[in-house]
C-alpha positions as CSV (number, residue, x, y, z in Angstrom):
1,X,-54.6,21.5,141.3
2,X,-57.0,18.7,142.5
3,X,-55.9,14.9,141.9
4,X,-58.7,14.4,139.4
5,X,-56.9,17.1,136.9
6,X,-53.8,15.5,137.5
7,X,-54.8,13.0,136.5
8,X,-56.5,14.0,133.7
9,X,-53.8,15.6,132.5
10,X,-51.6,12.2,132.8
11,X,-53.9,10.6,131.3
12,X,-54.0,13.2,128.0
13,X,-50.5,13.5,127.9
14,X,-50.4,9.0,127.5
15,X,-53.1,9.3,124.6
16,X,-51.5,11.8,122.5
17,X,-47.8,10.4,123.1
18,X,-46.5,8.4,120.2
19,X,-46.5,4.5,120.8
20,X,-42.8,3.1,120.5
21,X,-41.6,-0.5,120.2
22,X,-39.2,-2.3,121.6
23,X,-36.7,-0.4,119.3
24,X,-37.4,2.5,120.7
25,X,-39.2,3.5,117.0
26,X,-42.9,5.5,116.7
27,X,-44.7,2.2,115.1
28,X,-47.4,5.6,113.8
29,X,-44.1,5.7,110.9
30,X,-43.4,2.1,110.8
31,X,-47.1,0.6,110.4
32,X,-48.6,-0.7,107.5
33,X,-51.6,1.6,105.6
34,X,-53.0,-0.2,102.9
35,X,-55.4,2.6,100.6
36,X,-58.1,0.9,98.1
37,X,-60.0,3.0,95.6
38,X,-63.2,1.8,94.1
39,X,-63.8,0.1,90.9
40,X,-65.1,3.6,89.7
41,X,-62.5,6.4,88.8
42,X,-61.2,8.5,91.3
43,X,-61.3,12.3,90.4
44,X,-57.7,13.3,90.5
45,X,-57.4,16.9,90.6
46,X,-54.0,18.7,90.0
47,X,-53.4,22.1,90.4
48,X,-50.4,23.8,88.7
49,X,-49.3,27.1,91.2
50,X,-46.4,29.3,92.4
51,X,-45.5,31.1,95.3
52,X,-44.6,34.1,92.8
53,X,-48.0,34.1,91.6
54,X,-49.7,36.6,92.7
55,X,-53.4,35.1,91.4
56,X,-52.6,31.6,92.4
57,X,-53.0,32.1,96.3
58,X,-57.2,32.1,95.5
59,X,-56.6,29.0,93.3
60,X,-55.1,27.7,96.5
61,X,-57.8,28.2,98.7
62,X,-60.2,26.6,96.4
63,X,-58.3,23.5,96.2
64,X,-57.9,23.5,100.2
65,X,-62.0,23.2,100.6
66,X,-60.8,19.5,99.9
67,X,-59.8,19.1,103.3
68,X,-63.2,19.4,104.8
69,X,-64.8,17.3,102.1
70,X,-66.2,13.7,103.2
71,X,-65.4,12.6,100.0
72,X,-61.0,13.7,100.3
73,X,-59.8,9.8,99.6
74,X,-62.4,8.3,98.9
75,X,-63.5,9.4,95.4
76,X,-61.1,12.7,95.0
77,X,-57.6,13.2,95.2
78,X,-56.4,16.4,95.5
79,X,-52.3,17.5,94.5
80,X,-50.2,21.2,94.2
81,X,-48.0,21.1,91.7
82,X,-46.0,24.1,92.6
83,X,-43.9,24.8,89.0
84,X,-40.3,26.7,88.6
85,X,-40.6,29.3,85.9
86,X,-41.9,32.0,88.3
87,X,-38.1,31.3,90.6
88,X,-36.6,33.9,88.6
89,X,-39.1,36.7,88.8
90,X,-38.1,37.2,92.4
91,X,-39.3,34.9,94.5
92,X,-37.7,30.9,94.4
93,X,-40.6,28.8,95.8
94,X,-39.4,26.0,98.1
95,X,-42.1,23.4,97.1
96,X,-40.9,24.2,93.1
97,X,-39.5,21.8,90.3
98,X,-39.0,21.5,87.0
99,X,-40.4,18.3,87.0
100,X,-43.8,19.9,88.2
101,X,-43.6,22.0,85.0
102,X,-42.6,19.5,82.8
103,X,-46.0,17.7,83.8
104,X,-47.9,20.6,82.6
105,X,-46.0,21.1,79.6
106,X,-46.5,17.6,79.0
107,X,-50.5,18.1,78.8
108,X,-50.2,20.7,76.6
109,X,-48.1,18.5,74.4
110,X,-50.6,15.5,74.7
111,X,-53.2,18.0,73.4
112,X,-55.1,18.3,77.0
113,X,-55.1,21.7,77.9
114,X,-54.7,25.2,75.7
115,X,-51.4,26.9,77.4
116,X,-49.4,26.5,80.3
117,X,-50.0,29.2,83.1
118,X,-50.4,29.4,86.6
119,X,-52.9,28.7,88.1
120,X,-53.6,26.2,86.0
121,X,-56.0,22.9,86.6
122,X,-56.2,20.0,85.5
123,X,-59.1,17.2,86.3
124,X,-58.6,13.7,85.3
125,X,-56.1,15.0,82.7
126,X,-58.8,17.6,81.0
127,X,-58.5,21.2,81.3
128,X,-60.5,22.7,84.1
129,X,-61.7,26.7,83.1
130,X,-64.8,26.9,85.7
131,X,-62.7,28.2,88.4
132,X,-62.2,31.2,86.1
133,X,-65.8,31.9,85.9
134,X,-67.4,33.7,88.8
135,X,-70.6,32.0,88.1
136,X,-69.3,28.0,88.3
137,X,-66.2,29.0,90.7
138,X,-67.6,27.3,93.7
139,X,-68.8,24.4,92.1
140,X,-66.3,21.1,92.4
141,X,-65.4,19.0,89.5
142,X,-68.0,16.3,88.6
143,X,-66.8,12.7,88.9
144,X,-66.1,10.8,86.1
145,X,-68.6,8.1,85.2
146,X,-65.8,5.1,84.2
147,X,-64.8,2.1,86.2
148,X,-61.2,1.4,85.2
149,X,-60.5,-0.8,88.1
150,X,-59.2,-1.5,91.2
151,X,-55.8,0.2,92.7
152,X,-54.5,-0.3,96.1
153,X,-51.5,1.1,98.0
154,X,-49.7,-0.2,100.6
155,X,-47.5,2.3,102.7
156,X,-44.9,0.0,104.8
157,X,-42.1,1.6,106.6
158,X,-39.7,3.0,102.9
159,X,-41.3,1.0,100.9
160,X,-44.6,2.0,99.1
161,X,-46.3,-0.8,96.8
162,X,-48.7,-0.4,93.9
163,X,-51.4,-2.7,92.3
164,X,-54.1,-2.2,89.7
165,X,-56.4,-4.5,89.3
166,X,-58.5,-3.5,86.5
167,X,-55.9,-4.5,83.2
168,X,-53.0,-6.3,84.7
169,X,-51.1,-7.5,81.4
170,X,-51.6,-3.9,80.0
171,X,-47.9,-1.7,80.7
172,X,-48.4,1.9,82.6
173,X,-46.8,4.2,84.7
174,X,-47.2,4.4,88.0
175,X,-46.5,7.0,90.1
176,X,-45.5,8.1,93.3
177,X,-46.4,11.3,95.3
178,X,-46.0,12.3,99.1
179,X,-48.2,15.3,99.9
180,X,-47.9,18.0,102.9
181,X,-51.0,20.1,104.2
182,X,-50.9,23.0,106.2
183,X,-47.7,24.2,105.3
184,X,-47.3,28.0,105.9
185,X,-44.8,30.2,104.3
186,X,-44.1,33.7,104.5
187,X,-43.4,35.2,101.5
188,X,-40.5,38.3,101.1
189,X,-40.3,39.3,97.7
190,X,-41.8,38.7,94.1
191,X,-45.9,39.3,93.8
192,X,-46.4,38.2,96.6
193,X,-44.4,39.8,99.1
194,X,-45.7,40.0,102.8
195,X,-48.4,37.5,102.0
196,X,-48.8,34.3,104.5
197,X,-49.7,31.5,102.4
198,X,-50.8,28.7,103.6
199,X,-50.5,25.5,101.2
200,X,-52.3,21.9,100.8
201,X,-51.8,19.0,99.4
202,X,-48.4,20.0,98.1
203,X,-46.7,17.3,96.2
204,X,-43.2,17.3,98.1
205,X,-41.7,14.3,96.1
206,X,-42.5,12.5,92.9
207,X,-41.5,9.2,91.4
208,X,-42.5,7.6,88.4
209,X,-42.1,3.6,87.5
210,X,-43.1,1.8,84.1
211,X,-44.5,-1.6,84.4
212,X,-47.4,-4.4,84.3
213,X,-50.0,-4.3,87.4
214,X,-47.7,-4.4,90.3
215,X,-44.6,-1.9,91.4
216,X,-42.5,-1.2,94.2
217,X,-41.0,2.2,95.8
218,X,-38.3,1.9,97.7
219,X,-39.0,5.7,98.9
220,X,-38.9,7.4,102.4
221,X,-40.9,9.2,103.2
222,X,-40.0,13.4,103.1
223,X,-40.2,16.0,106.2
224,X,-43.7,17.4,106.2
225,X,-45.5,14.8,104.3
226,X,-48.2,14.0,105.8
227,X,-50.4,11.9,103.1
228,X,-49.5,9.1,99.8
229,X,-51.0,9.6,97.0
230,X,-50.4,6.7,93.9
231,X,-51.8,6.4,90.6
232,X,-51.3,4.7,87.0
233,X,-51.4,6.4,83.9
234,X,-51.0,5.3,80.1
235,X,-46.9,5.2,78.9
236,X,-48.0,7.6,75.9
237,X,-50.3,9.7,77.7
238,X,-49.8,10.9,81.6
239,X,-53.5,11.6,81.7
240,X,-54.7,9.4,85.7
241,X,-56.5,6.6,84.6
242,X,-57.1,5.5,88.4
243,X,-55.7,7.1,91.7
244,X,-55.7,6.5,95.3
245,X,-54.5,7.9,98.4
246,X,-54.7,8.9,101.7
247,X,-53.2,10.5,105.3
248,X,-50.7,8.5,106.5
């Protein structure tokens, strides 16, 4: 080995190394990311799935084709919900909650989609049935055509803020969410035994605050996440009325 690959290889092994500070800390975890989204709403799309489902892996799939699209944070947000009420049918899915299926059962209550199943999705809070039809199945969702406001997140070390511009004296919830992508898991038992799935955009953790255009996380953030997601909704209806996010 020459002294050009050497160093080469020096040099290669400096770039990719993390950068610490003088506390010995990676300053990639302890920077601050600040996320805007436009004035325009941001299509949020949530898909409801399981591990023990053995026709949600294909739902899967079709939400991961976010991750090549130019547009992933910058007008779409992508999130798994993976939901608990397939754990007892033989296979407990890691990435499951009942606050995942809680969400979903909430739209049905609020009137804004027909049952709760897996998969199930939902686009800016309305039912979502093309994926079901061979015919508009690899179409995406078309954006929506309102301009809500402004909503910016700022990532700093454990504390994540929130701020909508667009109706400051008006009370919502805002929410939370660290997502993981490329997570793979090797499924044993329940419908999908012996299957390899790999997962995106799975929300790992999920906090909720009620408030007036600003709020404050005190939240670290989880193994494996590897993006923030934040948006506000209405107190009576969990429906996104604006969303941002992005890869930390």
């Amino acid at each position: 080995m020459n002294r050009r690959t050497l160093a080469l290889i020096a040099l290669s092994t400096l770039l990719l190394a993390p950068t610490l500070n003088a506390y010995g800390q990676d300053e990639s975890a302890t920077r601050t990311r600040v996320f805007v989204s436009s004035p325009a709403q941001t299509t949020m799309v949530e898909l409801f799935t399981s591990e023990g489902c053995s026709s949600c892996p294909p739902a899967e799939k079709w939400l991961s084709r976010y991750t090549d699209d130019e547009q992933l944070w910058r007008s779409v947000v992508p999130l798994a919900f993976h939901v608990d009420y397939w754990d007892d049918l033989g296979w407990v899915d890691p990435y499951a909650s009942a606050e995942n299926s809680n969400r979903q059962r909430n739209y049905k209550r609020e009137g804004h989609v027909s049952g709760v199943y897996t998969p199930g999705i939902v686009v800016n809070g309305a039912e979502y049935r093309d994926f079901f039809n061979p015919v508009t199945r690899g179409r995406k969702p078309a954006p929506a055509q309102t301009e809500p406001g402004i909503l910016v997140l700022t990532c700093e070390r454990n504390r994540v803020t929130l701020e909508f511009k667009g109706d400051p004296e008006r009370k919502l919830n805002a929410n939370l969410a660290w997502v993981g992508n490329g997570i793979i898991q090797q499924v044993r038992r329940g419908e999908n035994a012996g299957r390899r799935l790999v997962h995106d955009f799975v929300v790992l953790e999920h906090k909720t605050q009620r408030g007036h255009g600003k709020w404050v996380f005190e939240s670290e953030m989880p193994e494996g996440a590897s993006a923030v997601v934040g948006w506000v909704s209405r107190v009576d209806d969990q429906a996104p009325v604006q969303a941002v996010g992005g890869e930390l």
